[in-house]
C-alpha positions in Angstrom: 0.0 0.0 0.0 1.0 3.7 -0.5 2.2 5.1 2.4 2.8 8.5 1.3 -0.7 10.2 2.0 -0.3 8.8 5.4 2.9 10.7 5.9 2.2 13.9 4.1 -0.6 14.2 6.6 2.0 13.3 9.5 4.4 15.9 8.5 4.5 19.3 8.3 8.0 22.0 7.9 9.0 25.6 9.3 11.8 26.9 6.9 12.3 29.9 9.0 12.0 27.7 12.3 9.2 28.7 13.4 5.9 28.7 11.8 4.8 25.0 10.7 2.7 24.7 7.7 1.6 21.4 5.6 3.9 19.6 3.2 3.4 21.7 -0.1 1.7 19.7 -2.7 4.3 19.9 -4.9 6.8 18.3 -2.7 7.0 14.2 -2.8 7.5 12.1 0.5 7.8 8.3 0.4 9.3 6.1 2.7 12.9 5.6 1.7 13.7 2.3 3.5 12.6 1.1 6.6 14.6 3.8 9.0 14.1 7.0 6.8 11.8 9.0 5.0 12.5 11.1 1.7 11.6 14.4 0.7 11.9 16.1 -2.5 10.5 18.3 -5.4 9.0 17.3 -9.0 10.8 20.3 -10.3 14.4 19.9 -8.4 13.8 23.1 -5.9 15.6 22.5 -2.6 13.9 21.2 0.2 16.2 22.9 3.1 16.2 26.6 2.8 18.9 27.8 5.0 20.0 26.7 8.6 16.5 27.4 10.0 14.1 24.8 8.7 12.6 22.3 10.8 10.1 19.0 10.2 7.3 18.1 12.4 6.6 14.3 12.9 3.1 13.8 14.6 2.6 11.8 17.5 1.8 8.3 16.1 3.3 7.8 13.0 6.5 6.2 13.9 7.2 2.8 15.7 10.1 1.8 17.2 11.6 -1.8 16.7 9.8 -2.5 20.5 6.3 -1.8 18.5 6.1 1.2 20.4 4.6 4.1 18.5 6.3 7.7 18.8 6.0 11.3 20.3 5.6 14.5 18.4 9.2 15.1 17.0 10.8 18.2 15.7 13.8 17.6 13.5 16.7 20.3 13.1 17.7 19.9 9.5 20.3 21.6 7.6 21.9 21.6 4.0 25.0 19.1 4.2 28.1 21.7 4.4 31.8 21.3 3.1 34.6 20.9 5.8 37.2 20.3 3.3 38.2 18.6 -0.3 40.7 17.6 -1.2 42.0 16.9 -5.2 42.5 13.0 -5.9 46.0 12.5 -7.9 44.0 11.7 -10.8 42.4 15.2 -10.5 38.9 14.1 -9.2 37.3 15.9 -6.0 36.7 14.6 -3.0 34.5 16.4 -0.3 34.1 15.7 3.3 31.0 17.0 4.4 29.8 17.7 8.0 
């Protein structure tokens, strides 16, 4: 079954930290693999604007391996940034990312 209604419903995101508002319908969520949920656009815009944004997971959408269903979460997430790279000796880039 399609679990992404479910979660669209479950989730809900505060790009300036603070003020939560609904999954835009233009953004896709699915369940990514058994430990993590993915989010994205149809039209390649970024999800994470800035430092600031945050994702709300309702109370009862997640369970634990115990069975045990979870408490409203708020997730800090942030765009992956660069500590260093580094040039390969056959001139390909490698970044480390925090």
């Amino acid at each position: 079954s399609d679990i992404a209604p479910f979660l669209r419903s479950k989730l809900s995101i505060a790009t300036d930290g603070v003020n939560f508002v609904p999954l835009p319908e233009q953004m896709n969520v699915r369940k990514e693999s058994e430990n993590s949920i993915y989010l994205s656009y149809s039209d390649d815009r970024k999800v994470l604007v800035g430092t600031s944004t945050l994702i709300k997971i309702a109370g009862n959408t997640l369970k634990d391996t115990a069975g045990n269903l979870n408490a409203e979460m708020i997730v800090h997430v942030t765009p992956p940034v660069i500590q260093s790279a580094t040039i390969s000796p056959n001139n390909h880039v490698r970044a480390f990312y925090k």
